[in-house]
C-alpha positions as CSV (number, residue, x, y, z in Angstrom):
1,X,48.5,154.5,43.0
2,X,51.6,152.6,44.0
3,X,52.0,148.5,43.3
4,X,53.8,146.5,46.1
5,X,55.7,143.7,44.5
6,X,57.5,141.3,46.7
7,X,60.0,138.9,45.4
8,X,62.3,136.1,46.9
9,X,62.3,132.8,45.8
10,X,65.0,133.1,43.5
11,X,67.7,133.8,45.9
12,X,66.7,133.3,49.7
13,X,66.1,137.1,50.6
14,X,62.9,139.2,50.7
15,X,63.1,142.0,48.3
16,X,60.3,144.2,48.0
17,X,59.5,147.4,45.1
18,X,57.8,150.0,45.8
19,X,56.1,150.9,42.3
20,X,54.5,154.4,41.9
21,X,52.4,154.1,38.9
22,X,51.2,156.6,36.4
23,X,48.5,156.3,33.4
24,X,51.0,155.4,30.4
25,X,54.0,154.2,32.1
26,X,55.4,150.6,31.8
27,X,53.5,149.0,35.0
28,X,50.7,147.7,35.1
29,X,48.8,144.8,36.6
30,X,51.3,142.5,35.3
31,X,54.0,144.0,36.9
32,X,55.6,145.5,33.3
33,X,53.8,146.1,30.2
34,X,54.7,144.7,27.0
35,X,57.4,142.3,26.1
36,X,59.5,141.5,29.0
37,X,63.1,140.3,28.7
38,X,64.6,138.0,31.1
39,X,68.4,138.8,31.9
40,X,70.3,136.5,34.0
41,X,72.4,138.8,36.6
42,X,75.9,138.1,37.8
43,X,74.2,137.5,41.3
44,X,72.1,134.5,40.0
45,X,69.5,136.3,39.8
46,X,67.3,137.2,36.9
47,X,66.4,140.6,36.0
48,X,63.0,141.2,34.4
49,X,62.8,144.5,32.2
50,X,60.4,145.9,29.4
51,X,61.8,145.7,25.9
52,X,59.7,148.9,25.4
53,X,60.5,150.7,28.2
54,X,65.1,151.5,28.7
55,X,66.0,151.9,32.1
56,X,66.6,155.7,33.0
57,X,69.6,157.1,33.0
58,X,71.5,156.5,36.5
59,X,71.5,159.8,37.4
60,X,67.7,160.2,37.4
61,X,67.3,157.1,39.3
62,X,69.4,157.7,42.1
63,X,67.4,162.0,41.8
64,X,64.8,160.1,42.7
65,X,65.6,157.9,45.2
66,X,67.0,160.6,47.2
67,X,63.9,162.8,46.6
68,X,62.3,159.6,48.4
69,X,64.7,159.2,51.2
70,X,64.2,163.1,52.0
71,X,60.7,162.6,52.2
72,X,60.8,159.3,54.2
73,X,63.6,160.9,56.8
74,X,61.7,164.6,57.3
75,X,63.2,168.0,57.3
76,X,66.6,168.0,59.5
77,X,66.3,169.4,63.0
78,X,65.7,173.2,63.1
79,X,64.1,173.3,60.0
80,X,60.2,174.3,59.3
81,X,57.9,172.3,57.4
């Protein structure tokens, strides 16, 4: 399952996640499960995290992303499926 949450109204821009979800992890219906924290970004913006769920580690974030973005963009020309 994946949520699609779509935010904006804080700062005029349309920002969307894409949320792949997982029995156990920290979404849910409500977005995040548990206590959520409000933190106010040096954008203007405010960040809403789960006190019981840290951020990963940088480095697993961005392993991900790019496992996305390879799977988005296709295998490079000359290369099978």
């Amino acid at each position: 399952m994946v949520y699609v949450y779509v935010f904006g109204e804080g700062v005029p821009h349309l920002h969307v996640h894409l949320a792949p979800h997982h029995d156990g992890d920290a979404l849910n219906a409500n977005m995040i499960r548990g206590p959520v924290e409000e933190r106010l970004l040096p954008s203007g913006a405010t960040a809403l995290v789960s006190s019981e769920f840290p951020a990963l580690p940088q480095s697993q974030q961005r392993a991900a992303a790019e496992g996305v973005a390879r799977r988005l963009t296709g295998p490079g020309p000359g290369t099978a499926r």
